[in-house]
KEKE-3310 file (N, C-alpha, C; in steps of 0.2 Angstrom, whole numbers, plus 5000, padded with zeros to 4 digits):
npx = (5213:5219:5223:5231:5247:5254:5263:5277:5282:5289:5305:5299:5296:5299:5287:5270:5271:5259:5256:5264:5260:5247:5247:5254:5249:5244:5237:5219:5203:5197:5204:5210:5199:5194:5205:5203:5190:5195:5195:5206:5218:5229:5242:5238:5246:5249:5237:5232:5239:5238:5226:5228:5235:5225:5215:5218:5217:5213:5203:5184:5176:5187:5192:5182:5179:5190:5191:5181:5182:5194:5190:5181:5190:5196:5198:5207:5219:5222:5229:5240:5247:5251:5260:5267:5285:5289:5281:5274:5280:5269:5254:5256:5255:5242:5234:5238:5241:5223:5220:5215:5218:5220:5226:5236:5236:5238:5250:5259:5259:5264:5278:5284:5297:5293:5288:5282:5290:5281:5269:5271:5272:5260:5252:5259:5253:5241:5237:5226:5232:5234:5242:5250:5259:5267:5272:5281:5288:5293:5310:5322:5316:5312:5325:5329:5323:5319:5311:5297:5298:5293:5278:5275:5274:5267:5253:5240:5237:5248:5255:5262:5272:5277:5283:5293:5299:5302:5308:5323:5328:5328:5338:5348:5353:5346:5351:5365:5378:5375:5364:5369:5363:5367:5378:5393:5401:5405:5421:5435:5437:5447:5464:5467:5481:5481:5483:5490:5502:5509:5522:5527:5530:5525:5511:5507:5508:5500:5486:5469:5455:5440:5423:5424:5427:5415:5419:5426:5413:5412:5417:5406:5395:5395:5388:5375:5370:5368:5359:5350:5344:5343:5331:5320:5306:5309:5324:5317:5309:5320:5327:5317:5320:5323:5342:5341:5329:5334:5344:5337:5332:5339:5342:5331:5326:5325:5333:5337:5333:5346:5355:5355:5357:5369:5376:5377:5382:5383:5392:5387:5373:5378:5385:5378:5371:5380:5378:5366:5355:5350:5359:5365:5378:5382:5375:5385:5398:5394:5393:5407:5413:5410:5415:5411:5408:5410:5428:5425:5418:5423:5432:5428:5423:5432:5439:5429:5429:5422:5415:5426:5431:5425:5427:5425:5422:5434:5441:5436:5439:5451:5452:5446:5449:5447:5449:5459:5479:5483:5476:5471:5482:5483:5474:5480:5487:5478:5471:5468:5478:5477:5467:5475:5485:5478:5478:5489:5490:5482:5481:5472:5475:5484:5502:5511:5501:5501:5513:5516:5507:5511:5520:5519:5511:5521:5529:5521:5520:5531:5545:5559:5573:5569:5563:5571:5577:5564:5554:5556)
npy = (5437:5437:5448:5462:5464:5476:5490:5499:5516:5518:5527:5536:5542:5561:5571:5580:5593:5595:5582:5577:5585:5580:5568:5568:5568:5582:5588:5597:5590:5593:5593:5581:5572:5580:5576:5562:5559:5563:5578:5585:5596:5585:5577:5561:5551:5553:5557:5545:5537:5545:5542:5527:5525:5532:5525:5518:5528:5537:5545:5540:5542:5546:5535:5527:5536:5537:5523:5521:5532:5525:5512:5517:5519:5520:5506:5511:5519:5513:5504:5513:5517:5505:5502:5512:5518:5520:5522:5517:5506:5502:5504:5496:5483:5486:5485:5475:5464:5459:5450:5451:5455:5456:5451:5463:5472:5463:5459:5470:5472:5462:5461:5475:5482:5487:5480:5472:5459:5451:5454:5446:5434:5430:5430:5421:5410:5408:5411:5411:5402:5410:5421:5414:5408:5420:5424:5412:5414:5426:5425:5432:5437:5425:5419:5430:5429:5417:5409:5411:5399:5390:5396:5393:5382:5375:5378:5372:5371:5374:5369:5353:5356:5369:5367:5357:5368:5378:5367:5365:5379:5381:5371:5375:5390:5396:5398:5398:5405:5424:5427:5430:5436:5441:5448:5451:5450:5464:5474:5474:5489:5502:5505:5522:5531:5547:5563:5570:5561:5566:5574:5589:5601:5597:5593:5607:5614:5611:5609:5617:5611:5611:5606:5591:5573:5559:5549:5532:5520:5513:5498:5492:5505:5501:5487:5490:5496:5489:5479:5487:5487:5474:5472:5479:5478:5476:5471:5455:5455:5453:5443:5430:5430:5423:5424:5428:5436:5447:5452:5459:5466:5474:5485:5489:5493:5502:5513:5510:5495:5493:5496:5486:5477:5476:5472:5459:5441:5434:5438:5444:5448:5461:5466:5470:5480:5492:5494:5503:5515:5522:5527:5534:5551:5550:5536:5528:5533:5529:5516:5514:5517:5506:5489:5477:5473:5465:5462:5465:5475:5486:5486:5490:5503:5509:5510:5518:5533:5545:5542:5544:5556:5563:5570:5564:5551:5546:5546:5538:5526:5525:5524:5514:5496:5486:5489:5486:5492:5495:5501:5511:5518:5529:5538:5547:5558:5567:5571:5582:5588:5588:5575:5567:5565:5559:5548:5543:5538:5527:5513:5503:5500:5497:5495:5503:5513:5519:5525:5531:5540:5550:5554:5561:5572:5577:5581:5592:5600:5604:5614:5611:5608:5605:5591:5580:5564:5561:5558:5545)
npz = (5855:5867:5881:5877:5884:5895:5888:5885:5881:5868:5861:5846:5831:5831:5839:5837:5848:5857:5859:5870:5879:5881:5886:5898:5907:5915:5906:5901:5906:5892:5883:5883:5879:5868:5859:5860:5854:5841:5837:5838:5830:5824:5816:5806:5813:5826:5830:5831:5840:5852:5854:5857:5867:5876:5879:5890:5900:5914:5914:5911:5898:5891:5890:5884:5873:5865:5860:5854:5841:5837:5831:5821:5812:5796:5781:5775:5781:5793:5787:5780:5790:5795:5783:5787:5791:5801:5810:5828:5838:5846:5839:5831:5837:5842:5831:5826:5835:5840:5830:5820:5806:5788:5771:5764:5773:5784:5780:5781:5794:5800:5796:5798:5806:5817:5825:5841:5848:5859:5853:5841:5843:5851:5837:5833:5841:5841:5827:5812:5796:5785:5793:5800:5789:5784:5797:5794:5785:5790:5792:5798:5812:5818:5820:5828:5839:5846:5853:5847:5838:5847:5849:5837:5835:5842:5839:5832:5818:5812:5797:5790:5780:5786:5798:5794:5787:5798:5805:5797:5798:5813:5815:5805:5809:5822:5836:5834:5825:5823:5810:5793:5778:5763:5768:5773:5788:5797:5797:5810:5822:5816:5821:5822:5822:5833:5827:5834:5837:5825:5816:5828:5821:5809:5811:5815:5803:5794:5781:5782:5777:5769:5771:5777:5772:5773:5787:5790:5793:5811:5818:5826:5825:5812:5813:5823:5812:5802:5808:5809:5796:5794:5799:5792:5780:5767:5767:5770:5763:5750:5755:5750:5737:5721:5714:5698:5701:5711:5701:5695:5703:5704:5697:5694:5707:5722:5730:5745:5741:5733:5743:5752:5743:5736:5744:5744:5740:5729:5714:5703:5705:5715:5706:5696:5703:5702:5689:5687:5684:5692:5701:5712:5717:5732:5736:5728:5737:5751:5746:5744:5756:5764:5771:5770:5758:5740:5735:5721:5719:5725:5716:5704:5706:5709:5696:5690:5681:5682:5694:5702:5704:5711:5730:5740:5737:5733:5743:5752:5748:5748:5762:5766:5770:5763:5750:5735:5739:5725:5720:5729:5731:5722:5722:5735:5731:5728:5741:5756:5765:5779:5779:5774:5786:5794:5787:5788:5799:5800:5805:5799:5787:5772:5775:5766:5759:5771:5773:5760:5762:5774:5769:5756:5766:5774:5764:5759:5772:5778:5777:5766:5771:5786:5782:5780:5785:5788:5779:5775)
capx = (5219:5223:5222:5238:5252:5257:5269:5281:5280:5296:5305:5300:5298:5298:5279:5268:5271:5252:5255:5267:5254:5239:5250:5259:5245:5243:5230:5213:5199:5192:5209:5208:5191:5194:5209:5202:5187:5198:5190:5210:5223:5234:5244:5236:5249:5251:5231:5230:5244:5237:5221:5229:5237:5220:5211:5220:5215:5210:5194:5180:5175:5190:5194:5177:5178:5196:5191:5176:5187:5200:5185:5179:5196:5192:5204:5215:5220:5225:5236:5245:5251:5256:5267:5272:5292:5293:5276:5276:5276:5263:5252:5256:5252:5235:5230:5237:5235:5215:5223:5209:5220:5221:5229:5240:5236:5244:5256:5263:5261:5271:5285:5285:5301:5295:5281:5285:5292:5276:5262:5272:5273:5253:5247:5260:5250:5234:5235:5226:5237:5239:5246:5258:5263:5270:5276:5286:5293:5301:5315:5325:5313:5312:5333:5332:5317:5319:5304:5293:5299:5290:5275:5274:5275:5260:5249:5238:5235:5255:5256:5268:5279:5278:5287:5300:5305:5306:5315:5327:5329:5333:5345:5355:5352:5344:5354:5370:5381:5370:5362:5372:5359:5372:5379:5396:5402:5409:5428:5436:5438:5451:5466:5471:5486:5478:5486:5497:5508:5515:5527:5523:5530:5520:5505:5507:5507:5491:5481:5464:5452:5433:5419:5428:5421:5411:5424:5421:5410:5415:5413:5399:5392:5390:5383:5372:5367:5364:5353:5341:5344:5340:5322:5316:5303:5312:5327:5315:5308:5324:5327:5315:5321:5329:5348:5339:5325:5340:5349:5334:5328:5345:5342:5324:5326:5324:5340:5335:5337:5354:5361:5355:5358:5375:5382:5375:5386:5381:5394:5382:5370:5381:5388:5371:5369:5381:5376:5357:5353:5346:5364:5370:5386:5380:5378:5392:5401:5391:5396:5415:5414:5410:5419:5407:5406:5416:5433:5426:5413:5427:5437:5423:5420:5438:5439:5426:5434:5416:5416:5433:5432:5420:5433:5422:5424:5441:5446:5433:5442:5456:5452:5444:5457:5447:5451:5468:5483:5488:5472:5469:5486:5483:5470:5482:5491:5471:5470:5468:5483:5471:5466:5483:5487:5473:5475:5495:5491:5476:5483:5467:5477:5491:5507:5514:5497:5501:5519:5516:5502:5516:5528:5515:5510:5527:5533:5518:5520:5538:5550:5564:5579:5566:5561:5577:5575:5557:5550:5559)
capy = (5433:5437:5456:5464:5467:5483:5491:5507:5520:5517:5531:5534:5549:5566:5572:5586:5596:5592:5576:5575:5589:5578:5561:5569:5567:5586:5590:5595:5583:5595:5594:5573:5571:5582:5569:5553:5559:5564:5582:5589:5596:5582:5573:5554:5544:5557:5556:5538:5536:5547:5536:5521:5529:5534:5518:5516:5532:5537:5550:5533:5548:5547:5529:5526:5537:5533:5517:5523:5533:5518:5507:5520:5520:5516:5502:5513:5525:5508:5502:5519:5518:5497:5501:5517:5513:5524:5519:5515:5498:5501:5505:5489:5480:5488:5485:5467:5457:5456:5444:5453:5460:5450:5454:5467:5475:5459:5456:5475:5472:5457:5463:5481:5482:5489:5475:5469:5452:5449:5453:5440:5427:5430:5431:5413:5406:5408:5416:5407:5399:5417:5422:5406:5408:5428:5422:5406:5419:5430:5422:5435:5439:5418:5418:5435:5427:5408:5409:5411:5393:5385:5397:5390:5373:5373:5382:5368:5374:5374:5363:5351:5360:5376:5362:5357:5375:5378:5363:5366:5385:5379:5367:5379:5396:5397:5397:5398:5412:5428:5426:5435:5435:5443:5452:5450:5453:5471:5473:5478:5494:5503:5510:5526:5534:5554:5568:5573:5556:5565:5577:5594:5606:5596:5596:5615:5617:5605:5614:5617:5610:5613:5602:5585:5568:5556:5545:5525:5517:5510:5491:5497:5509:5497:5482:5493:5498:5482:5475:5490:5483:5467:5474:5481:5474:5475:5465:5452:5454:5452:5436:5427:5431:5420:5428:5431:5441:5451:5454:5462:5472:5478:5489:5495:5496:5507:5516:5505:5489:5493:5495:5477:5471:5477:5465:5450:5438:5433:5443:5446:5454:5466:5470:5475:5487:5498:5499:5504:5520:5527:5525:5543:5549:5550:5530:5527:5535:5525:5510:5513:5514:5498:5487:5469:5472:5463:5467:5467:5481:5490:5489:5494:5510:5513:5512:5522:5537:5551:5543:5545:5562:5565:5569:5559:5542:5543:5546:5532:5520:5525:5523:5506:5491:5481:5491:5485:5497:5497:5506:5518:5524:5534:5544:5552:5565:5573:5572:5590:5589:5586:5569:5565:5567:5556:5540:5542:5537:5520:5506:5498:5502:5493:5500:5506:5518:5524:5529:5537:5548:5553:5558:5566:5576:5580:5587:5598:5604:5604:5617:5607:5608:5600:5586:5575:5556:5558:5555:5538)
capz = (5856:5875:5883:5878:5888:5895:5881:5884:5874:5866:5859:5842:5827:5833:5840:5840:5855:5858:5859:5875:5883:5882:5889:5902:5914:5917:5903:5905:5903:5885:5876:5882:5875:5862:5854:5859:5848:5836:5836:5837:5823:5824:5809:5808:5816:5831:5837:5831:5844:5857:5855:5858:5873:5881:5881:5897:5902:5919:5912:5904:5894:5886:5886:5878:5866:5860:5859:5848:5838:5833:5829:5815:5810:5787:5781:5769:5787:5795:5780:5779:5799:5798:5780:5789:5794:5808:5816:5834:5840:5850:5834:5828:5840:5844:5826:5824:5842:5839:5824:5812:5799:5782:5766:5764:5778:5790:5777:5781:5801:5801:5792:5800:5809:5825:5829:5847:5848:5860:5849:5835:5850:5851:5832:5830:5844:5840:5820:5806:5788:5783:5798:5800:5783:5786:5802:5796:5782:5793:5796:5803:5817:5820:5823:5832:5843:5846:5857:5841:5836:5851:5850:5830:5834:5849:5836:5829:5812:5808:5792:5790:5777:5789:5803:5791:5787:5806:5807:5795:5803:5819:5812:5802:5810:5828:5843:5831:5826:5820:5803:5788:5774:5759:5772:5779:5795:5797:5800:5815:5821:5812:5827:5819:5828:5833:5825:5840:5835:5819:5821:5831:5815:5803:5813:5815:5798:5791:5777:5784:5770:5767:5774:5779:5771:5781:5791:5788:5800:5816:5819:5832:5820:5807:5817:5823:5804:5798:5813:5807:5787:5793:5801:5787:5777:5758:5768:5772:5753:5744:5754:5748:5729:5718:5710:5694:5703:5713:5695:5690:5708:5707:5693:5695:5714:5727:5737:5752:5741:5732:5749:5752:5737:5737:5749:5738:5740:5722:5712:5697:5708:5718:5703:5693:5708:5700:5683:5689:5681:5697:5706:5716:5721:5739:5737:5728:5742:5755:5745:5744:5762:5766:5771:5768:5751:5738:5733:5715:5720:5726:5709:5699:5708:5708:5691:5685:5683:5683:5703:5707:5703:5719:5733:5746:5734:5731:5750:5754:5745:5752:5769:5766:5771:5756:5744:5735:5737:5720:5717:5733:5731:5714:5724:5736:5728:5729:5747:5757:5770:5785:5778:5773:5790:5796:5784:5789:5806:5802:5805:5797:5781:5772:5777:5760:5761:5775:5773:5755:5764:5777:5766:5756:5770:5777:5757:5759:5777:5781:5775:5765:5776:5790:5781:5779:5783:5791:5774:5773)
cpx = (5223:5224:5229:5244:5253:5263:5269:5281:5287:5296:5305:5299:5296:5289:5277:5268:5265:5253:5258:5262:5247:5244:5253:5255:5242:5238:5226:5210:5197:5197:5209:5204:5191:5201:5207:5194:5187:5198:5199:5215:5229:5235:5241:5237:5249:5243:5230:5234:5244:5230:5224:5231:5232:5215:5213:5220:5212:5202:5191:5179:5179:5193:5189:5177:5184:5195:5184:5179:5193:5195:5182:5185:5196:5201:5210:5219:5225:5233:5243:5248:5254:5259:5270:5279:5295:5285:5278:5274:5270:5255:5249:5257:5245:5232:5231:5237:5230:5217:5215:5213:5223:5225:5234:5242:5242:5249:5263:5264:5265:5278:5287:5290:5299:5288:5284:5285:5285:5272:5264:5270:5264:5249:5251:5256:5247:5231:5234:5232:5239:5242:5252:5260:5266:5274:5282:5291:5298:5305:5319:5322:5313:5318:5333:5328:5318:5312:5296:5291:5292:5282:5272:5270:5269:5255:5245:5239:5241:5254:5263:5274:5280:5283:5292:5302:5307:5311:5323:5330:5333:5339:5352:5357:5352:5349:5364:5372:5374:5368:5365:5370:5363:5374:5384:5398:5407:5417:5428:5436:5445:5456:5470:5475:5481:5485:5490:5503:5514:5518:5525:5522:5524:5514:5504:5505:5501:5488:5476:5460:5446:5429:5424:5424:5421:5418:5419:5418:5412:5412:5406:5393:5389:5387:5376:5365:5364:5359:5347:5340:5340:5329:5317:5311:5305:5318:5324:5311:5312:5325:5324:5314:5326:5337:5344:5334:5330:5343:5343:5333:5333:5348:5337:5324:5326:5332:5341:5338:5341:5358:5360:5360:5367:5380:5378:5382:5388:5384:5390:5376:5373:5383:5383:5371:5373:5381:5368:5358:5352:5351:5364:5376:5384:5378:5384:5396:5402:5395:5406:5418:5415:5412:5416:5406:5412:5422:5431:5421:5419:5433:5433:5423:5428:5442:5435:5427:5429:5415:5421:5435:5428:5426:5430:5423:5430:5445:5441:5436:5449:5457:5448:5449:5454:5452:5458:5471:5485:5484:5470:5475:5488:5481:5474:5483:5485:5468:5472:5476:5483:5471:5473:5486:5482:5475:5483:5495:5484:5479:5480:5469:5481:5497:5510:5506:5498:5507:5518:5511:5505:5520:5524:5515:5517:5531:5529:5518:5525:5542:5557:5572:5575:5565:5566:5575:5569:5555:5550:5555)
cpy = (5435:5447:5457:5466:5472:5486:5499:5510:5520:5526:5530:5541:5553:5568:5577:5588:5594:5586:5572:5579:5584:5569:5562:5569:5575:5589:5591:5591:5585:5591:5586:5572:5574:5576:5564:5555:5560:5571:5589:5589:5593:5578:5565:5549:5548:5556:5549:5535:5538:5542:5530:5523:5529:5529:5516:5520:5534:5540:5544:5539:5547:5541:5528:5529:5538:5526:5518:5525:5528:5513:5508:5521:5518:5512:5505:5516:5520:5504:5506:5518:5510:5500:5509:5517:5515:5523:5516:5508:5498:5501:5498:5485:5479:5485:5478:5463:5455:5450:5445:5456:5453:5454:5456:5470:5469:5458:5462:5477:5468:5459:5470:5479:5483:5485:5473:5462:5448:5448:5447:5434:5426:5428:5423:5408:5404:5409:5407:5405:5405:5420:5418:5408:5414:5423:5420:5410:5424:5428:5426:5435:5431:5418:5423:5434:5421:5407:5409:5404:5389:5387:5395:5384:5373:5375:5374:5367:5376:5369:5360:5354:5365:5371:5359:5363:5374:5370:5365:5373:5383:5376:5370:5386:5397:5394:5398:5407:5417:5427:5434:5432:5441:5447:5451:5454:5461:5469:5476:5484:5498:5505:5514:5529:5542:5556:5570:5567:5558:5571:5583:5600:5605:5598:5604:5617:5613:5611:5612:5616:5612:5605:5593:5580:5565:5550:5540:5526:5513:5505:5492:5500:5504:5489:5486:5494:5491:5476:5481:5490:5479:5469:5476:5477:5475:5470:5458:5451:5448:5444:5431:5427:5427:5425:5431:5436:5448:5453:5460:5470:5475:5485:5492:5495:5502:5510:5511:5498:5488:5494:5488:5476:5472:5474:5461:5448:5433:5439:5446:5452:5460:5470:5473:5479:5494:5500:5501:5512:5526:5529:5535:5545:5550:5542:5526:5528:5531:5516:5508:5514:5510:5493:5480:5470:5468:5466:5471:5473:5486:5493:5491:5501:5513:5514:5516:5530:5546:5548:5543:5552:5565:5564:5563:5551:5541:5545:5539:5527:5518:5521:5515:5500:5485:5481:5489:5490:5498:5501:5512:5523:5529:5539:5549:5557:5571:5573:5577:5586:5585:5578:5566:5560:5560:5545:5538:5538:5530:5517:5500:5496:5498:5498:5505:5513:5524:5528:5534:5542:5550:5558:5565:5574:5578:5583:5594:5603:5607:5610:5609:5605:5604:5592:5577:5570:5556:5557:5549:5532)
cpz = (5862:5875:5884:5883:5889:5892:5886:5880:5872:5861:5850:5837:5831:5833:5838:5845:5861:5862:5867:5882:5887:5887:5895:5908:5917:5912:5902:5902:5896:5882:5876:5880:5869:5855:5854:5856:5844:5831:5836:5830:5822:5818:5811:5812:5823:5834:5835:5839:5850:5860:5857:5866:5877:5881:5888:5901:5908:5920:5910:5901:5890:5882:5880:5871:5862:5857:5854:5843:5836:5830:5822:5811:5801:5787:5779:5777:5788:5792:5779:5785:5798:5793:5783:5794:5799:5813:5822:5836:5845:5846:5832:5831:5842:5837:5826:5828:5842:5835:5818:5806:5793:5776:5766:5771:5784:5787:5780:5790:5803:5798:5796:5807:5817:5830:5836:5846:5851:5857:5844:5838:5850:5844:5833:5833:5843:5830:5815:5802:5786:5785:5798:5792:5782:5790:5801:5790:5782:5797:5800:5811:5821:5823:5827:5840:5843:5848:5852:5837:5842:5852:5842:5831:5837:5845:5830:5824:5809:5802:5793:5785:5781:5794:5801:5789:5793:5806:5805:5797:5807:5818:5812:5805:5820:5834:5841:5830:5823:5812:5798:5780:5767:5762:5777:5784:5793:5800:5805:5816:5819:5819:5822:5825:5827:5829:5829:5838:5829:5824:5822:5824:5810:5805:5813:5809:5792:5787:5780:5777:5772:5773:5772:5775:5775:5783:5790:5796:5806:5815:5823:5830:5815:5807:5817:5816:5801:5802:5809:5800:5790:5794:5796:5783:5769:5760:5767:5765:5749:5746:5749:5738:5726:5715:5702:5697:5706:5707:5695:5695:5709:5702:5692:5701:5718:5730:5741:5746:5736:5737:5753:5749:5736:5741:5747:5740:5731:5718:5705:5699:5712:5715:5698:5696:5702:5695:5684:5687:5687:5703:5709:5718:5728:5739:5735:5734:5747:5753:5745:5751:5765:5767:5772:5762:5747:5734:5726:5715:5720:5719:5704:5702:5708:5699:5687:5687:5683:5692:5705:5709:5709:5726:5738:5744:5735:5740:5755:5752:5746:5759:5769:5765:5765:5749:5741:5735:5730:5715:5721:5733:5726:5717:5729:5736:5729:5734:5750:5764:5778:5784:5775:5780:5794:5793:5786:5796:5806:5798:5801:5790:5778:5771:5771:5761:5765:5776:5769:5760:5768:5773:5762:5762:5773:5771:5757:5763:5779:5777:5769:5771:5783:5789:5782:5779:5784:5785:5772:5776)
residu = (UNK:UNK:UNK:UNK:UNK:UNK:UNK:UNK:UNK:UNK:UNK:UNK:UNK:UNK:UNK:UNK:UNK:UNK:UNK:UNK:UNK:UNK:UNK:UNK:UNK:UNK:UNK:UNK:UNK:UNK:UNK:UNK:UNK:UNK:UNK:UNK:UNK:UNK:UNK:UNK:UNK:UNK:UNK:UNK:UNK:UNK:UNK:UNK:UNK:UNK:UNK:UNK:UNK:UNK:UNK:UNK:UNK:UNK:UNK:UNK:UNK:UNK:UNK:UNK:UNK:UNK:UNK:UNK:UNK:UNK:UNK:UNK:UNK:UNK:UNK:UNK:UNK:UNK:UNK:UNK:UNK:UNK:UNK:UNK:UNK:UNK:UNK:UNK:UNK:UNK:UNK:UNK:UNK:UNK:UNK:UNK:UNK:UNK:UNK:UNK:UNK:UNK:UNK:UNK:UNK:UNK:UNK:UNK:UNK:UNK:UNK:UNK:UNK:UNK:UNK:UNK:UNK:UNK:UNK:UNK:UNK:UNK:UNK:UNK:UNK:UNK:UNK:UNK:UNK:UNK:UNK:UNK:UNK:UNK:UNK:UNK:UNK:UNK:UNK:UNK:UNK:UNK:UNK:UNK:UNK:UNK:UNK:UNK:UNK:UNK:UNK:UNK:UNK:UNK:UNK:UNK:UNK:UNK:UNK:UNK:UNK:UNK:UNK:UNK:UNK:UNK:UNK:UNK:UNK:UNK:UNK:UNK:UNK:UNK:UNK:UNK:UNK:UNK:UNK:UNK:UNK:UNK:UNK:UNK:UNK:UNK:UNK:UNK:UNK:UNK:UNK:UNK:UNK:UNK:UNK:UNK:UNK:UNK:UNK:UNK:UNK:UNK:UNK:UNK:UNK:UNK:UNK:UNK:UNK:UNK:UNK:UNK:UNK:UNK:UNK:UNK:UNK:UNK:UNK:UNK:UNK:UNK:UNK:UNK:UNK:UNK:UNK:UNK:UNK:UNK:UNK:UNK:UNK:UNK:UNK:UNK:UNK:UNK:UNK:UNK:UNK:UNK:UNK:UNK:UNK:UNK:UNK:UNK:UNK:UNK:UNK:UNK:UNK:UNK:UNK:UNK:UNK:UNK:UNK:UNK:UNK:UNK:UNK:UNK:UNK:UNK:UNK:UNK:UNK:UNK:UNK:UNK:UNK:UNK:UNK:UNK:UNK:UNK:UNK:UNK:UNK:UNK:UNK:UNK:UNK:UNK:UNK:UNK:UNK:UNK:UNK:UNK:UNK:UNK:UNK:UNK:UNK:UNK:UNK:UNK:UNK:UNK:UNK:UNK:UNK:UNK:UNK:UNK:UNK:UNK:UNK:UNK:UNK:UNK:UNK:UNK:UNK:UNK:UNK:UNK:UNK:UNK:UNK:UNK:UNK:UNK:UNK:UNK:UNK:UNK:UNK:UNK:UNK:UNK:UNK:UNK:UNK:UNK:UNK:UNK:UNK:UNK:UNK:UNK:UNK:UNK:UNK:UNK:UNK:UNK:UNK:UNK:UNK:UNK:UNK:UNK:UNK:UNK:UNK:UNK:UNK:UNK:UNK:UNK:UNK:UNK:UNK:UNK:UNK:UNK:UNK:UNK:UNK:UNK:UNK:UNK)
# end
């Protein structure tokens, strides 16, 4: 399917020390010959990855016999490295540009998040019906890639309904705003006023509390977060699921797709999320952070009164400009002084919030005789 293009070694999970040794060009030729015949003690993806690497290798000694060693590769090895989600795109390129992989195995390279845009642009070219039918499946990657569209279409072997999806695609999606597949936009970011804004005595006297909970996401932060949701291959699942199947995957599901499924736009589904057996308060938490989710996720967690009791829920719910006031503001009173101090000063907030958290905070700081109208 055409001689790969030269790929970066993009940064990807942490290595073996070995592994930056033997790439760095100062290596001897044994310790090279010893990996690309696969004769050293490296974890599977670390000398599959250093093989790939010396196929372009200046020793032939090594090229060959990397390129030996990948060949003898058994299928299950392969399978393990394409569904593995931190694999390097270089990886998954090498195994799926030849365009021999069928079954599971290309269902699990197509899908893998960190394929390069150009091998897709290669397999839509050239790839058989099993191929084109992955391909024309992953939508995300279609809208995030226009260019896949045109290397579709020139592809004989497209069928006609493959040609009215893309159509339809293009239409509604491609070249338009970003695709938000139950996933709305994050809010802005919050302008909290700094602590130096309250007043000098009060700041002086701030209780110092214990391990701080996680501050919401910044717009930035959680853009970010949801381009590497999108990529994933169980996003790219759950799409193609009707609301009945989302009902169901929302209560046998994984971690990964309850943080999907939790921005459903389908309030049945989002709301199955929370009765799922398998919930945690570390998602919880996660979820009361968020600030795409719907209000009524947000009233459910603030009325369940076993997660309110977690101080990290009940000050997430606070700090969330979804959440109603006439539910975030119960939770104050349980707020350490420090975060008081913090939600008095986000703007992101609705005003009544932010005053009661002032005053709060300046009954607990302040001497009486200091206080006078600043609590008004």
């Amino acid at each position: 399917m055409g001689t790969p293009e030269p790929l970066p070694a993009p940064a990807g999970p942490s290595r073996h020390p070995l592994v930056d040794r033997i790439l760095g060009g100062n290596a001897p030729d044994a310790i090279r010959l010893g990996a690309a015949r696969g004769v050293l003690p490296l974890p599977i993806q670390d000398l599959t990855y250093v093989q790939v690497r010396l196929l372009e290798d200046t020793l032939p000694e090594a090229a060959e016999a990397a390129r030996n060693s990948l060949a003898k590769l058994a299928p299950e090895t392969i399978l393990a490295i394409l569904k593995d989600g931190t694999s390097d795109g270089l990886l998954i390129d090498h195994f799926a540009r030849p365009g021999e992989l069928t079954g599971e195995a290309l269902e699990a390279a197509i899908a893998h998040p960190s394929i390069p845009d150009a091998t897709l642009e290669a397999l839509a070219a050239a790839g058989n019906d099993e191929t084109l039918n992955l391909i024309v499946t992953n939508e995300v990657r279609i809208i995030r890639n226009p260019n896949l569209l045109v290397m579709l279409r020139g592809n004989p072997q497209l069928s006609g309904d493959h040609r009215r999806r893309l159509g339809e695609l293009e239409r509604d999606f491609v070249g338009k705003a970003a695709l938000h597949v139950n996933a709305p936009a994050p809010a802005a970011v919050p302008e909290t006023t700094p602590p130096e804004a309250l007043p000098e005595d009060a700041a002086a006297g701030a209780i110092e509390e214990g391990e701080a909970p996680p501050q919401p996401m910044s717009a930035e932060e959680e853009r970010q977060f949801e381009e590497a949701l999108r990529r994933t291959p169980a996003f790219q699942r759950i799409m193609q699921l009707n609301v009945a199947e989302r009902v169901q995957l929302a209560m046998k599901g994984t971690a990964e797709e309850r943080a999907i499924l939790i921005r459903d736009t389908a309030k049945m589904v989002s709301l199955q999320v929370l009765k799922s057996p398998k919930l945690s308060e570390n998602e919880i938490a996660h979820f009361a952070n968020m600030r795409n989710v719907t209000e009524d996720v947000l009233r459910v967690i603030a009325g369940h009164r076993d997660w309110t009791k977690t101080y990290s829920v009940a000050y997430a719910l606070i700090r969330n400009p979804k959440t109603p006031s006439g539910l975030s503001i119960q939770f104050l009173p349980r707020l350490g002084s420090r975060d008081l101090k913090f939600v008095a000063g986000d703007k992101n907030i609705p005003e009544v919030l932010r005053r009661q958290a002032r005053n709060l905070f300046l009954v607990r700081t302040q001497p009486p005789k200091k206080r006078g109208n600043k609590a008004h």
